[in-house]
C-alpha positions in Angstrom: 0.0 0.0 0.0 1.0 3.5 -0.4 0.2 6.7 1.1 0.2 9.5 -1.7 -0.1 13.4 0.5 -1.2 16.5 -1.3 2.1 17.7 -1.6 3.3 14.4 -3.5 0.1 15.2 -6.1 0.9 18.6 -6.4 4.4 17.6 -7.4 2.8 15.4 -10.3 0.6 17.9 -11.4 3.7 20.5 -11.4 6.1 18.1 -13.7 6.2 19.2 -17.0 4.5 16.9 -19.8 6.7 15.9 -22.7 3.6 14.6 -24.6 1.3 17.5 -24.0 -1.7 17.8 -26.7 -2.3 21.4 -26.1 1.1 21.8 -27.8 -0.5 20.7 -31.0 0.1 17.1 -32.6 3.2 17.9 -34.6 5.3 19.1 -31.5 3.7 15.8 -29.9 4.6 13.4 -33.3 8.3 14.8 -33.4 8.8 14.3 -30.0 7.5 11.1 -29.5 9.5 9.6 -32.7 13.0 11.3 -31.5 12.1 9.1 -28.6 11.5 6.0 -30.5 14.8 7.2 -32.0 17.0 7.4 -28.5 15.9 4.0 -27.8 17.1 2.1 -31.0 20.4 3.9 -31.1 21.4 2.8 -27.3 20.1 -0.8 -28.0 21.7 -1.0 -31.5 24.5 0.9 -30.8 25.2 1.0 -26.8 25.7 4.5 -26.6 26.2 5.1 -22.8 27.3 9.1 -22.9 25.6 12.0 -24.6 26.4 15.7 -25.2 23.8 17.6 -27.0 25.3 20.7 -28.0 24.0 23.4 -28.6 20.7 22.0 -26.6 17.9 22.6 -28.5 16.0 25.9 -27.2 13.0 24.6 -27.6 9.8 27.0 -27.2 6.1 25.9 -27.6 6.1 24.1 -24.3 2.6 24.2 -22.5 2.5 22.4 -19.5 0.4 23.7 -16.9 1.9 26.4 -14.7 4.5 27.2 -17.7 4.1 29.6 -20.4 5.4 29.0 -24.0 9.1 29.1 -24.0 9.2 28.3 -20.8 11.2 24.9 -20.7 13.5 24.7 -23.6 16.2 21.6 -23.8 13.5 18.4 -24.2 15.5 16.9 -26.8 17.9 14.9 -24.7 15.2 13.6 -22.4 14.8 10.1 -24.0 18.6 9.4 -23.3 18.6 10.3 -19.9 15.3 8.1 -19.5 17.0 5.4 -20.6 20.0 5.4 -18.1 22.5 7.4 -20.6 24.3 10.2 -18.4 23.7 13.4 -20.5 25.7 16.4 -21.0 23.5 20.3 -22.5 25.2 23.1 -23.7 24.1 26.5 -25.5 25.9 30.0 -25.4 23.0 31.7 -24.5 22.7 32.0 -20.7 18.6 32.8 -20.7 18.0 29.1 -22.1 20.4 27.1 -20.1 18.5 29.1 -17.0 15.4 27.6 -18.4 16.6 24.1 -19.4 18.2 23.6 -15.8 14.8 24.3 -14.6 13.0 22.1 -16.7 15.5 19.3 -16.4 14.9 20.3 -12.7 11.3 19.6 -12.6 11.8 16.2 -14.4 13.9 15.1 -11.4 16.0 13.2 -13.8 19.4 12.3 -12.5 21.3 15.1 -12.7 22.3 16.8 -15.9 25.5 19.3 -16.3 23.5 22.3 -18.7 26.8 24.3 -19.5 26.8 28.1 -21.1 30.1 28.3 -23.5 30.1 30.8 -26.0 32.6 29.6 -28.4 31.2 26.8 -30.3 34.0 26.0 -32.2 36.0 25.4 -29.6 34.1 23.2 -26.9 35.1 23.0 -23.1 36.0 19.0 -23.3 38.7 16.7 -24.5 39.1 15.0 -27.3 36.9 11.7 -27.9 34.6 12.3 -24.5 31.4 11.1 -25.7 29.8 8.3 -27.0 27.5 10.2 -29.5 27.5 14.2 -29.6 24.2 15.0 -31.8 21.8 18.5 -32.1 18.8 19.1 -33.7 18.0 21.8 -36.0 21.1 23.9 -35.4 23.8 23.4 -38.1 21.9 25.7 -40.9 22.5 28.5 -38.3 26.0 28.5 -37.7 28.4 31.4 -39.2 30.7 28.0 -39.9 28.4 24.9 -40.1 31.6 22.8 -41.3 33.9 24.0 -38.6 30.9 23.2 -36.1 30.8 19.8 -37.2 34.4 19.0 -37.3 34.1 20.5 -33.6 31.2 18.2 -32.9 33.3 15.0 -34.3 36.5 15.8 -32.1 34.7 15.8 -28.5 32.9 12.3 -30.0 34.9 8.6 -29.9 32.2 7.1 -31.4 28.9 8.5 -33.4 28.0 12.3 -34.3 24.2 12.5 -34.9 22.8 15.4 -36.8 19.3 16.8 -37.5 18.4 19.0 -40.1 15.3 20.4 -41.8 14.3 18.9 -44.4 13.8 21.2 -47.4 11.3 18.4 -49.6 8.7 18.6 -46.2 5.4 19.6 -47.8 5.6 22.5 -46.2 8.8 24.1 -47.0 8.0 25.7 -50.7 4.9 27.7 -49.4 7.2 28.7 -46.6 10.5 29.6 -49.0 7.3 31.4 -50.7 6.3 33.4 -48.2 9.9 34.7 -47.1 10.6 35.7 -51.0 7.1 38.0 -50.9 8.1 39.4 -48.3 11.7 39.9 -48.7 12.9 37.7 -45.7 15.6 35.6 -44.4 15.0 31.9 -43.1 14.8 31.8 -39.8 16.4 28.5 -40.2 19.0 28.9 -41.9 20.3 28.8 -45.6 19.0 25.8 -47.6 22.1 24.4 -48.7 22.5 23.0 -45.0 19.0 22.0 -44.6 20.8 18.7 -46.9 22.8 15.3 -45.6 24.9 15.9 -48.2 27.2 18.8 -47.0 27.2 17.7 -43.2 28.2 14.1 -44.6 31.0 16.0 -46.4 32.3 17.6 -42.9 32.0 14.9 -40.9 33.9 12.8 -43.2 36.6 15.5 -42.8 36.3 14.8 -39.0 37.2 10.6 -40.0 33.6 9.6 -39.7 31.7 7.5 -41.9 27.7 7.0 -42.2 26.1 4.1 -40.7 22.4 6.3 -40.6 20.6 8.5 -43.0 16.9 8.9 -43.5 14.0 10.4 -42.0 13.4 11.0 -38.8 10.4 12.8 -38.4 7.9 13.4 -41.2 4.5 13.8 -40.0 1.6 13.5 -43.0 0.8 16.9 -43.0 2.7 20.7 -43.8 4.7 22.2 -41.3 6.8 25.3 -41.5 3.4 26.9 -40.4 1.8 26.2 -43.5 -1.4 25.7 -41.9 -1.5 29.4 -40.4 -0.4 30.9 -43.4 -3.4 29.0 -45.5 -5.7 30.4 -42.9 -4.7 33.9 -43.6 -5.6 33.6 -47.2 -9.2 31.6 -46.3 -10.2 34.2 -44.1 -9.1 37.2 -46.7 -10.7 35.7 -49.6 -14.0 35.6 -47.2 -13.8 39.4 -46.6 -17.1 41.3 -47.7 -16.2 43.0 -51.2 -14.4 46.9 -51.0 -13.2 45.8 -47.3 -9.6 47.2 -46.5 
Protein backbone atom coordinates (compact mmCIF):
# COMPACT_ATOMS: atom_id res chain seq x y z
CA UNK A 1 0.00 0.00 0.00
CA UNK A 2 1.04 3.50 -0.45
CA UNK A 3 0.19 6.74 1.08
CA UNK A 4 0.20 9.47 -1.69
CA UNK A 5 -0.06 13.40 0.47
CA UNK A 6 -1.20 16.45 -1.30
CA UNK A 7 2.14 17.72 -1.56
CA UNK A 8 3.28 14.45 -3.50
CA UNK A 9 0.11 15.19 -6.12
CA UNK A 10 0.94 18.59 -6.37
CA UNK A 11 4.40 17.58 -7.40
CA UNK A 12 2.81 15.43 -10.26
CA UNK A 13 0.59 17.89 -11.39
CA UNK A 14 3.67 20.47 -11.44
CA UNK A 15 6.10 18.11 -13.67
CA UNK A 16 6.25 19.22 -16.97
CA UNK A 17 4.47 16.94 -19.75
CA UNK A 18 6.70 15.93 -22.68
CA UNK A 19 3.58 14.62 -24.59
CA UNK A 20 1.30 17.46 -24.01
CA UNK A 21 -1.66 17.78 -26.73
CA UNK A 22 -2.27 21.43 -26.12
CA UNK A 23 1.12 21.80 -27.82
CA UNK A 24 -0.46 20.67 -31.01
CA UNK A 25 0.10 17.07 -32.59
CA UNK A 26 3.24 17.85 -34.59
CA UNK A 27 5.27 19.09 -31.46
CA UNK A 28 3.65 15.83 -29.92
CA UNK A 29 4.61 13.39 -33.27
CA UNK A 30 8.35 14.83 -33.36
CA UNK A 31 8.84 14.33 -30.02
CA UNK A 32 7.53 11.14 -29.50
CA UNK A 33 9.54 9.58 -32.67
CA UNK A 34 13.02 11.30 -31.48
CA UNK A 35 12.06 9.09 -28.57
CA UNK A 36 11.49 5.99 -30.50
CA UNK A 37 14.84 7.23 -31.98
CA UNK A 38 16.97 7.39 -28.55
CA UNK A 39 15.86 4.05 -27.80
CA UNK A 40 17.08 2.11 -30.98
CA UNK A 41 20.39 3.94 -31.10
CA UNK A 42 21.39 2.80 -27.29
CA UNK A 43 20.09 -0.82 -27.98
CA UNK A 44 21.66 -0.96 -31.55
CA UNK A 45 24.47 0.87 -30.85
CA UNK A 46 25.23 0.97 -26.77
CA UNK A 47 25.68 4.52 -26.60
CA UNK A 48 26.21 5.08 -22.82
CA UNK A 49 27.31 9.12 -22.89
CA UNK A 50 25.63 12.05 -24.58
CA UNK A 51 26.36 15.71 -25.23
CA UNK A 52 23.75 17.60 -26.96
CA UNK A 53 25.29 20.67 -28.04
CA UNK A 54 23.99 23.36 -28.56
CA UNK A 55 20.67 21.98 -26.63
CA UNK A 56 17.88 22.62 -28.50
CA UNK A 57 15.99 25.93 -27.16
CA UNK A 58 13.01 24.56 -27.56
CA UNK A 59 9.76 26.99 -27.15
CA UNK A 60 6.09 25.91 -27.58
CA UNK A 61 6.14 24.15 -24.32
CA UNK A 62 2.58 24.23 -22.55
CA UNK A 63 2.51 22.36 -19.51
CA UNK A 64 0.37 23.69 -16.94
CA UNK A 65 1.95 26.38 -14.74
CA UNK A 66 4.47 27.24 -17.70
CA UNK A 67 4.14 29.59 -20.39
CA UNK A 68 5.41 29.02 -23.96
CA UNK A 69 9.07 29.12 -24.00
CA UNK A 70 9.25 28.25 -20.82
CA UNK A 71 11.25 24.91 -20.72
CA UNK A 72 13.46 24.69 -23.64
CA UNK A 73 16.16 21.56 -23.82
CA UNK A 74 13.47 18.43 -24.23
CA UNK A 75 15.49 16.90 -26.80
CA UNK A 76 17.94 14.88 -24.68
CA UNK A 77 15.19 13.59 -22.44
CA UNK A 78 14.81 10.09 -24.00
CA UNK A 79 18.64 9.40 -23.27
CA UNK A 80 18.56 10.26 -19.90
CA UNK A 81 15.27 8.15 -19.49
CA UNK A 82 16.98 5.44 -20.58
CA UNK A 83 19.97 5.38 -18.07
CA UNK A 84 22.53 7.38 -20.58
CA UNK A 85 24.34 10.17 -18.36
CA UNK A 86 23.69 13.40 -20.51
CA UNK A 87 25.68 16.44 -20.98
CA UNK A 88 23.54 20.26 -22.45
CA UNK A 89 25.18 23.11 -23.74
CA UNK A 90 24.10 26.50 -25.50
CA UNK A 91 25.90 29.97 -25.45
CA UNK A 92 23.01 31.74 -24.50
CA UNK A 93 22.74 32.05 -20.68
CA UNK A 94 18.63 32.80 -20.65
CA UNK A 95 18.01 29.09 -22.14
CA UNK A 96 20.44 27.09 -20.09
CA UNK A 97 18.49 29.09 -17.04
CA UNK A 98 15.44 27.65 -18.40
CA UNK A 99 16.62 24.07 -19.38
CA UNK A 100 18.24 23.64 -15.84
CA UNK A 101 14.78 24.33 -14.60
CA UNK A 102 12.99 22.12 -16.67
CA UNK A 103 15.46 19.28 -16.42
CA UNK A 104 14.92 20.25 -12.72
CA UNK A 105 11.25 19.56 -12.55
CA UNK A 106 11.77 16.15 -14.38
CA UNK A 107 13.92 15.08 -11.41
CA UNK A 108 15.95 13.19 -13.80
CA UNK A 109 19.43 12.34 -12.54
CA UNK A 110 21.33 15.11 -12.70
CA UNK A 111 22.28 16.82 -15.91
CA UNK A 112 25.50 19.26 -16.26
CA UNK A 113 23.46 22.29 -18.71
CA UNK A 114 26.78 24.26 -19.54
CA UNK A 115 26.77 28.12 -21.10
CA UNK A 116 30.08 28.28 -23.46
CA UNK A 117 30.09 30.76 -25.96
CA UNK A 118 32.59 29.65 -28.38
CA UNK A 119 31.20 26.79 -30.32
CA UNK A 120 34.02 26.00 -32.21
CA UNK A 121 35.99 25.43 -29.55
CA UNK A 122 34.10 23.16 -26.92
CA UNK A 123 35.07 23.01 -23.15
CA UNK A 124 35.97 19.04 -23.29
CA UNK A 125 38.74 16.70 -24.46
CA UNK A 126 39.14 14.95 -27.26
CA UNK A 127 36.95 11.69 -27.92
CA UNK A 128 34.63 12.30 -24.47
CA UNK A 129 31.38 11.13 -25.69
CA UNK A 130 29.80 8.28 -26.99
CA UNK A 131 27.46 10.20 -29.53
CA UNK A 132 27.50 14.16 -29.63
CA UNK A 133 24.17 14.95 -31.77
CA UNK A 134 21.80 18.46 -32.10
CA UNK A 135 18.81 19.14 -33.75
CA UNK A 136 18.00 21.76 -35.96
CA UNK A 137 21.11 23.87 -35.41
CA UNK A 138 23.77 23.43 -38.11
CA UNK A 139 21.87 25.69 -40.90
CA UNK A 140 22.48 28.53 -38.25
CA UNK A 141 25.99 28.50 -37.68
CA UNK A 142 28.37 31.36 -39.16
CA UNK A 143 30.72 28.00 -39.91
CA UNK A 144 28.38 24.87 -40.14
CA UNK A 145 31.60 22.79 -41.33
CA UNK A 146 33.95 24.01 -38.60
CA UNK A 147 30.88 23.20 -36.07
CA UNK A 148 30.82 19.78 -37.21
CA UNK A 149 34.38 19.00 -37.26
CA UNK A 150 34.09 20.51 -33.59
CA UNK A 151 31.23 18.19 -32.85
CA UNK A 152 33.32 15.02 -34.26
CA UNK A 153 36.54 15.83 -32.10
CA UNK A 154 34.69 15.84 -28.49
CA UNK A 155 32.86 12.30 -30.01
CA UNK A 156 34.93 8.56 -29.88
CA UNK A 157 32.17 7.07 -31.40
CA UNK A 158 28.93 8.51 -33.39
CA UNK A 159 28.02 12.34 -34.30
CA UNK A 160 24.24 12.46 -34.92
CA UNK A 161 22.83 15.37 -36.79
CA UNK A 162 19.33 16.78 -37.53
CA UNK A 163 18.39 19.02 -40.06
CA UNK A 164 15.28 20.37 -41.85
CA UNK A 165 14.32 18.93 -44.39
CA UNK A 166 13.76 21.25 -47.38
CA UNK A 167 11.34 18.44 -49.57
CA UNK A 168 8.67 18.61 -46.24
CA UNK A 169 5.45 19.55 -47.77
CA UNK A 170 5.58 22.49 -46.18
CA UNK A 171 8.85 24.10 -47.01
CA UNK A 172 7.98 25.68 -50.66
CA UNK A 173 4.88 27.67 -49.39
CA UNK A 174 7.22 28.71 -46.60
CA UNK A 175 10.54 29.56 -49.00
CA UNK A 176 7.30 31.40 -50.68
CA UNK A 177 6.33 33.43 -48.18
CA UNK A 178 9.90 34.73 -47.08
CA UNK A 179 10.58 35.67 -50.97
CA UNK A 180 7.07 37.96 -50.90
CA UNK A 181 8.12 39.43 -48.30
CA UNK A 182 11.68 39.87 -48.74
CA UNK A 183 12.93 37.71 -45.69
CA UNK A 184 15.57 35.63 -44.43
CA UNK A 185 14.97 31.92 -43.12
CA UNK A 186 14.85 31.78 -39.83
CA UNK A 187 16.39 28.51 -40.17
CA UNK A 188 19.02 28.92 -41.90
CA UNK A 189 20.28 28.80 -45.58
CA UNK A 190 19.00 25.83 -47.63
CA UNK A 191 22.11 24.36 -48.71
CA UNK A 192 22.54 23.01 -45.05
CA UNK A 193 19.05 22.03 -44.59
CA UNK A 194 20.81 18.68 -46.86
CA UNK A 195 22.81 15.29 -45.64
CA UNK A 196 24.90 15.89 -48.20
CA UNK A 197 27.18 18.82 -46.96
CA UNK A 198 27.25 17.72 -43.22
CA UNK A 199 28.23 14.13 -44.58
CA UNK A 200 30.96 15.99 -46.45
CA UNK A 201 32.32 17.61 -42.89
CA UNK A 202 31.97 14.93 -40.88
CA UNK A 203 33.93 12.75 -43.19
CA UNK A 204 36.64 15.48 -42.80
CA UNK A 205 36.29 14.80 -39.04
CA UNK A 206 37.23 10.65 -39.98
CA UNK A 207 33.61 9.61 -39.72
CA UNK A 208 31.75 7.52 -41.88
CA UNK A 209 27.65 7.04 -42.20
CA UNK A 210 26.11 4.06 -40.72
CA UNK A 211 22.40 6.26 -40.60
CA UNK A 212 20.55 8.54 -42.97
CA UNK A 213 16.90 8.94 -43.54
CA UNK A 214 13.99 10.40 -42.05
CA UNK A 215 13.43 10.95 -38.78
CA UNK A 216 10.37 12.76 -38.41
CA UNK A 217 7.91 13.36 -41.19
CA UNK A 218 4.51 13.81 -40.02
CA UNK A 219 1.57 13.50 -43.00
CA UNK A 220 0.78 16.90 -42.96
CA UNK A 221 2.67 20.69 -43.76
CA UNK A 222 4.66 22.17 -41.32
CA UNK A 223 6.82 25.27 -41.45
CA UNK A 224 3.43 26.87 -40.39
CA UNK A 225 1.75 26.22 -43.52
CA UNK A 226 -1.35 25.73 -41.88
CA UNK A 227 -1.51 29.37 -40.43
CA UNK A 228 -0.43 30.91 -43.45
CA UNK A 229 -3.35 28.97 -45.53
CA UNK A 230 -5.66 30.43 -42.86
CA UNK A 231 -4.66 33.88 -43.64
CA UNK A 232 -5.57 33.61 -47.19
CA UNK A 233 -9.16 31.56 -46.35
CA UNK A 234 -10.18 34.23 -44.13
CA UNK A 235 -9.10 37.19 -46.69
CA UNK A 236 -10.75 35.67 -49.60
CA UNK A 237 -13.98 35.62 -47.22
CA UNK A 238 -13.81 39.42 -46.64
CA UNK A 239 -17.12 41.29 -47.72
CA UNK A 240 -16.20 43.04 -51.23
CA UNK A 241 -14.42 46.87 -50.99
CA UNK A 242 -13.16 45.78 -47.25
CA UNK A 243 -9.60 47.16 -46.45
Amino acid sequence: MALVTSADRSSETNKPRLYDLAEGYGSIYGRYARKRLCQRLIARYGIRTVLEVPCNAEGSFTSPGSSPGSFPGTQSVGFAEQGCPVVLLHPNEEVVDKTRAFWAALRLPCTPVIQHEDLYHLPFADDQFDLVWNFDYVALCDDPARFIGEMARVSRRFVMIMVINAWNFGYPLYAFLNLLQRRQSIWGPRKWMSLKPVELALRSGGFTAVERGLVDMPPWPTFNTVNVLGRFIRRSKAAPGAS
